[in-house]
C-alpha positions as CSV (number, residue, x, y, z in Angstrom):
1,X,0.0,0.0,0.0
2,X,2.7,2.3,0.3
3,X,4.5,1.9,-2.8
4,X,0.8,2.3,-4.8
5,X,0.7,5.7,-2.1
6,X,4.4,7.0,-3.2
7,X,3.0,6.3,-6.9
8,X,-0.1,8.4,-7.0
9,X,1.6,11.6,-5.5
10,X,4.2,11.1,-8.3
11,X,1.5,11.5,-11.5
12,X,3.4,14.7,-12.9
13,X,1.6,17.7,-15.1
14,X,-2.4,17.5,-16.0
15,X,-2.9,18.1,-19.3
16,X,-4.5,21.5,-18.6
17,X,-1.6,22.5,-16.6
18,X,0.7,21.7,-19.3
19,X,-1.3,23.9,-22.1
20,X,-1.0,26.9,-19.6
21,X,2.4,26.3,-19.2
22,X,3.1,26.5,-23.1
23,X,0.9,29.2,-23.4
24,X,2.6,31.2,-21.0
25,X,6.0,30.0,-22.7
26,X,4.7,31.1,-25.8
27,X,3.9,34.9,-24.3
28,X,6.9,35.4,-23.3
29,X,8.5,34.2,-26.3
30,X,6.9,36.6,-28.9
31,X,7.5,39.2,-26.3
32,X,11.6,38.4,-26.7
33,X,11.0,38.0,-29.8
34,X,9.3,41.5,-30.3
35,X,11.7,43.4,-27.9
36,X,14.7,41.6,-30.8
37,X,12.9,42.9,-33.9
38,X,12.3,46.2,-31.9
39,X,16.0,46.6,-31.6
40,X,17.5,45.3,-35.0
41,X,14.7,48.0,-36.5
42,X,16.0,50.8,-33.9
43,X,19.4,49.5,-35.3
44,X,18.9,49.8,-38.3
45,X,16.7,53.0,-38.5
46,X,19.7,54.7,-36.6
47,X,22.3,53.3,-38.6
48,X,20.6,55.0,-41.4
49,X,20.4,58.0,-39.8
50,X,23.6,58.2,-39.7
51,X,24.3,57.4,-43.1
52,X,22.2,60.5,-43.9
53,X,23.7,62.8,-41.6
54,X,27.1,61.2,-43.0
55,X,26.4,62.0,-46.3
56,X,25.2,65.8,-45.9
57,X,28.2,66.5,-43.5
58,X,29.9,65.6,-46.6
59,X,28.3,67.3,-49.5
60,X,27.8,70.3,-47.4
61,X,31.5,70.6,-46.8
62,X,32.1,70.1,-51.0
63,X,29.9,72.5,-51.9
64,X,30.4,75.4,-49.7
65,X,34.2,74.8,-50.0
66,X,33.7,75.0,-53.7
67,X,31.2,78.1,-53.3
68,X,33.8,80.0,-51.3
69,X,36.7,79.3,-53.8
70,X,34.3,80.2,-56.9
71,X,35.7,83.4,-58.9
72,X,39.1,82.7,-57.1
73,X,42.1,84.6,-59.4
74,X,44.8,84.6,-57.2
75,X,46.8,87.5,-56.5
76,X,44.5,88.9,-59.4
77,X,43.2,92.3,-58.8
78,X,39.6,93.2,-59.4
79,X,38.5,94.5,-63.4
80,X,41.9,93.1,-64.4
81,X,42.5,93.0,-68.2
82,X,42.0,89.4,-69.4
83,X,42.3,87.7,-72.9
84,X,40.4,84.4,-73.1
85,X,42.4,82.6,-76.0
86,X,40.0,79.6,-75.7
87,X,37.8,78.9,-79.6
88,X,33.9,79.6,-78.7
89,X,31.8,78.7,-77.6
90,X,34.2,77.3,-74.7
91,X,35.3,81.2,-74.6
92,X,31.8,81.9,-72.9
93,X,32.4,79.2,-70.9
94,X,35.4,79.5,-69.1
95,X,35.7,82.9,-67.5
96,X,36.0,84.7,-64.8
97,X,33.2,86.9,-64.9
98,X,30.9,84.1,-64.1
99,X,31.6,83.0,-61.0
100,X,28.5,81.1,-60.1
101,X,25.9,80.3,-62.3
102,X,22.9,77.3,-62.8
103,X,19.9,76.2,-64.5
104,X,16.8,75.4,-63.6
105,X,13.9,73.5,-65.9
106,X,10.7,74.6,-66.5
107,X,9.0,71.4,-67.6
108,X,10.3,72.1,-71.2
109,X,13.6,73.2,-71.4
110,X,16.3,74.7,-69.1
111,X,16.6,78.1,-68.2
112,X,19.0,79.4,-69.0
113,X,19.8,77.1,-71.6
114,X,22.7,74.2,-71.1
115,X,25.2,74.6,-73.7
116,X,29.1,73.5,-74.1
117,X,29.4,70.6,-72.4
118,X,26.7,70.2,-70.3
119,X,25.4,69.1,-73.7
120,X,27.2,65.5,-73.6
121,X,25.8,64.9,-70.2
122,X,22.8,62.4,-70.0
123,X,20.4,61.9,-67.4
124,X,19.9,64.5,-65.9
125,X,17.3,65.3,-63.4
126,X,15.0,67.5,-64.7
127,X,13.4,68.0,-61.3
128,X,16.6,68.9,-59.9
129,X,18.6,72.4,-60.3
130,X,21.7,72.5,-61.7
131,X,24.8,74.4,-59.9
132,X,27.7,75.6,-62.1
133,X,31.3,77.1,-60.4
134,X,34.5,78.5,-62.2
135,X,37.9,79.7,-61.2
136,X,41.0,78.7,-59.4
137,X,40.6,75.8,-57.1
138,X,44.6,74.9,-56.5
139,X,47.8,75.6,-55.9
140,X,49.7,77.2,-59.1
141,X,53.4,77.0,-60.1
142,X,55.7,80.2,-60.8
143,X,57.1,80.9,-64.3
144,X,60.4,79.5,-64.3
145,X,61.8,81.6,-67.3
146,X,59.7,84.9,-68.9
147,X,58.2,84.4,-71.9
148,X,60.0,85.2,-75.0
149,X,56.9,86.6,-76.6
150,X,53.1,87.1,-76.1
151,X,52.6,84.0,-77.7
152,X,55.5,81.8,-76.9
153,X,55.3,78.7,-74.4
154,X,55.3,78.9,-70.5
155,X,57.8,77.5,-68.9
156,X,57.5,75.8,-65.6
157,X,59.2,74.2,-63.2
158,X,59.2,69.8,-63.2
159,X,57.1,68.3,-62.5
160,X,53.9,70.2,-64.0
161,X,50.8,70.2,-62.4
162,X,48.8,70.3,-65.8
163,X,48.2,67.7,-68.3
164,X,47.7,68.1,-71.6
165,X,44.5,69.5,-72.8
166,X,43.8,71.6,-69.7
167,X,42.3,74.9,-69.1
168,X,45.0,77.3,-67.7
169,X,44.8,80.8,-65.9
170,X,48.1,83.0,-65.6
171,X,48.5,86.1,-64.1
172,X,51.1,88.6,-62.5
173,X,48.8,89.9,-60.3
174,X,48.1,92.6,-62.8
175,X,46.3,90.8,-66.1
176,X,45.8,87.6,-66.7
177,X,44.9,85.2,-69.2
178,X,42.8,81.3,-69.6
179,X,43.7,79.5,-72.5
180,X,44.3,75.6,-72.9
181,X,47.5,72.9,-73.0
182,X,47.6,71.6,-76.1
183,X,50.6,69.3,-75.3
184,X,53.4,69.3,-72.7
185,X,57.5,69.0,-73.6
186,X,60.5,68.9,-71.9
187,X,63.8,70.8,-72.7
188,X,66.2,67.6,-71.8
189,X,68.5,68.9,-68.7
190,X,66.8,71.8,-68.2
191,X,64.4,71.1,-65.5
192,X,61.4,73.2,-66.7
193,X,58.5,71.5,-68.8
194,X,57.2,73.8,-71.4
195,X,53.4,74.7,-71.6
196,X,52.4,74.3,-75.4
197,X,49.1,76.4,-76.5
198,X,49.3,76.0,-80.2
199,X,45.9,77.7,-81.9
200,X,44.0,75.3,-84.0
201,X,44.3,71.3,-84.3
202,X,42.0,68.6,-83.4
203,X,42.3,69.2,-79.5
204,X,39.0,70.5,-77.7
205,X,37.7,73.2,-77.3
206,X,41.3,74.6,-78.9
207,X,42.8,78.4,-78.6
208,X,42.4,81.1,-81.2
209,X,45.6,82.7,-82.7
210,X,45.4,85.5,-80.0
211,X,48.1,85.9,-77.8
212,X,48.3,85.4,-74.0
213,X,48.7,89.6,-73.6
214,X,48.6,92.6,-75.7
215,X,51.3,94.0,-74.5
216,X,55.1,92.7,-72.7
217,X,55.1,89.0,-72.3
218,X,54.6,86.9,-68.8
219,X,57.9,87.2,-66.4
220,X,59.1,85.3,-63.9
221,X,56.3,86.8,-61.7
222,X,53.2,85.0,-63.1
223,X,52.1,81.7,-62.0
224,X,49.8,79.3,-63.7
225,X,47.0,77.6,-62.6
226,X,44.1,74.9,-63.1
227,X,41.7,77.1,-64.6
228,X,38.8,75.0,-63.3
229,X,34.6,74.8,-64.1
230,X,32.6,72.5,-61.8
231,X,29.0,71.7,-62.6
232,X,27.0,69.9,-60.0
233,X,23.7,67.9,-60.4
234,X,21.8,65.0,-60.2
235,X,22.0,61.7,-62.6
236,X,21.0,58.4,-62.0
237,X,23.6,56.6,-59.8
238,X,26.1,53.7,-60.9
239,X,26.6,52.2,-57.6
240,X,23.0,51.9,-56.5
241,X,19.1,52.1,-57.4
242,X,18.7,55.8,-56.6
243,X,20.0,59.3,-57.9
244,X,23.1,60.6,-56.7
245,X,25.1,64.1,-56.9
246,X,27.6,64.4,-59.4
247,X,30.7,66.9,-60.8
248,X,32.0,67.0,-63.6
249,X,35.2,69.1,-64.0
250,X,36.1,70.9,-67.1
251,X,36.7,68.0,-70.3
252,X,37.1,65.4,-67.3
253,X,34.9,62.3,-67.1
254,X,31.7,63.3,-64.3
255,X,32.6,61.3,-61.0
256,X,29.7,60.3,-58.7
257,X,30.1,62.0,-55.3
258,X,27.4,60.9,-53.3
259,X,24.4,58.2,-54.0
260,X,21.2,58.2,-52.2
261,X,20.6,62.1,-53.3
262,X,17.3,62.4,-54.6
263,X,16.8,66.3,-55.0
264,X,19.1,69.2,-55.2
265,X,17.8,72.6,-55.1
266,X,19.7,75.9,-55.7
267,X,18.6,79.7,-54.9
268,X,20.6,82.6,-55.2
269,X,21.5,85.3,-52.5
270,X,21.3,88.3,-55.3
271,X,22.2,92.1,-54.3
272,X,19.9,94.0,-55.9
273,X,20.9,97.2,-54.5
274,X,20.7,100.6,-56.8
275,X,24.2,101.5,-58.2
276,X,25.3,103.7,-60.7
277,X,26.2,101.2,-63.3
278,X,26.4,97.5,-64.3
279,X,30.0,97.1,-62.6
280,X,28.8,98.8,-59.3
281,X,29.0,96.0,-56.6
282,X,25.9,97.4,-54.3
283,X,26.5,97.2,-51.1
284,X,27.6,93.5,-51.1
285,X,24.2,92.1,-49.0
286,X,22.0,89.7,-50.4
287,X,18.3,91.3,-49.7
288,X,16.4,88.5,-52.6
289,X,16.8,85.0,-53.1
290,X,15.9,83.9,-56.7
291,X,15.6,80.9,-58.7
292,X,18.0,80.4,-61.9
293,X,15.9,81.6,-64.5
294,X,15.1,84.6,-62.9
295,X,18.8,85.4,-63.7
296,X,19.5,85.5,-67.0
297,X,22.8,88.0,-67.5
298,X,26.1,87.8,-66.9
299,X,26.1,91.6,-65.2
300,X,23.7,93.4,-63.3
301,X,21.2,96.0,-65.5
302,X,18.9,98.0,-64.8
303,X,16.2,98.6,-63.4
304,X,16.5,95.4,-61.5
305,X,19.8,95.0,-61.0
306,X,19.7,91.4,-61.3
307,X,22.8,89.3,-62.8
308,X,25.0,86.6,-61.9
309,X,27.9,89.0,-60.9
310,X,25.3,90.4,-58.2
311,X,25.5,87.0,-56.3
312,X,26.6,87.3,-52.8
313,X,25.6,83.7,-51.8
314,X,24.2,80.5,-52.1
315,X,21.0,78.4,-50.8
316,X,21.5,75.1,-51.1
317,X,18.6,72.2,-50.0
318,X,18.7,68.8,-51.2
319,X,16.6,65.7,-50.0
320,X,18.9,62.6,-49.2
321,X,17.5,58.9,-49.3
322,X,18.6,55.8,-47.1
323,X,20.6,52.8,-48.6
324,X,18.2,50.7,-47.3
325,X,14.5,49.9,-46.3
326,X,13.6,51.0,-43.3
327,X,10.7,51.2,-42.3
328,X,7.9,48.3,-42.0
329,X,5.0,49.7,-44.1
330,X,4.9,52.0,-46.7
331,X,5.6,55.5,-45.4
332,X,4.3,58.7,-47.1
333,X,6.3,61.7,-47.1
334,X,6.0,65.1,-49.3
335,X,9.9,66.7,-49.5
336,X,10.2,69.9,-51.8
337,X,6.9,69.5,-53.9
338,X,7.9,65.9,-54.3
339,X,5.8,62.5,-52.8
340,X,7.5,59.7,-51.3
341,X,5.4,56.6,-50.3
342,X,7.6,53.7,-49.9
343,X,10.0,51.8,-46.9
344,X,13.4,54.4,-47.1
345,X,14.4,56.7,-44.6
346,X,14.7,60.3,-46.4
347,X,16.2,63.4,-44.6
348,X,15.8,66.7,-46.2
349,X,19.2,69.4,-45.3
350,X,20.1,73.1,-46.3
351,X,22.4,75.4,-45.9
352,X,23.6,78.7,-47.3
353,X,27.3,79.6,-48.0
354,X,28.3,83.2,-48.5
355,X,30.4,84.0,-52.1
356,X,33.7,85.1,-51.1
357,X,34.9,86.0,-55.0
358,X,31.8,87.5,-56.2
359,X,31.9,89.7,-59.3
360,X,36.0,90.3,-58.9
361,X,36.0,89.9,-62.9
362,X,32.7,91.0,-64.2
363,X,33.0,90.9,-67.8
């Protein structure tokens, strides 16, 4: 009787007990499991964030950098003379005058209109704005002998900084002049590679038979520089399913700076302040912001006083995407005019940079 007693009290879980306890196993189980997918989403959506905030920290740093240095010249004084040797329409291209400049499109067509070589670049966004920069982004390199005429070749000190086929600027502080490498030799023993900037040929855009000045040659006091023309906007990326930024630098292939940039959007800080003619400065104060194709010249006119030499600085806002989904559901967010519904993180940034170089050259 004892043994059968010991037995009984030995009989383990009831069924019922056993399906609570599963139950109960089972709660806190999706809980854990919840809390994990909480935290790999928390993860994620902040890793994301940070590859946003990593990305703007970037562009914003290459853009206003580039903003400040637009119009650079040197030691070049303001108004200058300079002779643009370069065959048009590149001659309307690359100058100093036009510091900053960009497009904007209408629907139909950009205004202003692209031309030069923002003619061979495909895929642009058409609902982004287009930025354009020009001037002297580098360090230059002295004349290592004068010039033995207005036309002869500049002579530098090995190694050059140019290649061939570049756009150059040379001053003395006093005039200046851009034209373009057409090849680059070397006087054996010498030390000194010699600048070539032969008129005509096959090499694009090419330099007219005008020489460098109009009067004495460049001395030993000139320097020579990368006469440079950055134009920023946004394409279709190569390295992922988005849009990205892009630059493309004078005849140079365009490199992709940033993917996951879905918008960029340009206004400019104009002084519109009443002067006495189309090279008075204002008072250097941007009092309107204005789209691209509300500035169509080159120098301020009356009565508006509205012009590209008139810009004073630069409104940049552009609307970055995450490299991957984020969130769980279809999200919908409206960015610039613009409707997002989809899983991606999107962060929208701007900033303005004040032009340091603006309307030095004015043409």
């Amino acid at each position: 009787m004892g043994s059968l007693t010991s037995l009984q009290k030995n009989n383990g879980f009831s069924l019922v007990e056993l399906l609570v306890s599963i139950v109960i196993g089972l709660f806190i189980l999706a809980g854990a499991t919840q809390i994990l997918l909480d935290g790999r989403r928390s993860y994620s959506v902040q890793e994301e964030l940070s590859y946003l905030q990593n990305n703007g920290r970037f562009i914003k740093d290459v853009l206003a950098r580039d903003i400040k240095m637009a119009g650079y010249e040197g030691c070049g004084i303001s108004n200058m003379p300079l002779v643009n040797t370069l065959r048009p329409p590149a001659n309307d291209e690359y100058k100093l005058g036009r510091a900053i400049s960009g497009s904007q499109h209408n629907g139909t067509a950009w205004e202003p209109a692209l031309a030069g070589e923002w003619t061979s670049i495909a895929g642009i966004d058409t609902n982004s704005d287009i930025l354009e920069l020009s001037g002297i982004f580098g360090a230059g390199m002295r004349l290592a002998r004068a010039m033995v005429n207005p036309s002869a070749v500049l002579k530098v000190q090995q190694p050059a900084t140019l290649q061939d086929e570049e756009i150059f600027f040379v001053t003395d502080c006093k005039r200046a002049a851009i034209a373009q490498v057409t090849n680059i030799t070397t006087t054996g023993g010498s030390g000194v590679d010699n600048l070539v900037h032969n008129p005509g040929g096959s090499t694009s855009p090419g330099n007219t038979n005008d020489p460098l000045t109009s009067g004495t040659p460049f001395g030993t006091d000139a320097s020579v520089y990368r006469f440079e023309l950055r134009r920023y906007y946004i394409a279709p990326s190569n390295i992922s399913d988005t849009q990205a930024l892009w630059r493309k630098t004078n005849l140079d292939a365009a490199n992709e700076l940033v993917s996951g940039v879905e918008s960029l959007q340009v206004q400019y800080g104009v002084d519109t302040t009443i002067g006495s003619g189309a090279d008075d400065a204002g008072d250097g104060g941007a009092n309107r912001y204005l789209e691209a194709d509300s500035i169509v010249n080159d120098v301020a006119v009356t009565p508006t006083w509205i012009g590209w030499d008139r810009v004073q600085s630069v409104k940049i806002t552009l609307v970055l995407r995450s490299d991957r989904e984020v969130h769980s559901e279809n999200t919908s967010v409206t960015l610039d005019g613009v409707a997002y519904n989809d899983r991606y993180l999107r962060q929208r940034i701007s900033f303005t940079t004040r032009v340091r170089n603006s309307g030095l050259n004015a043409p």
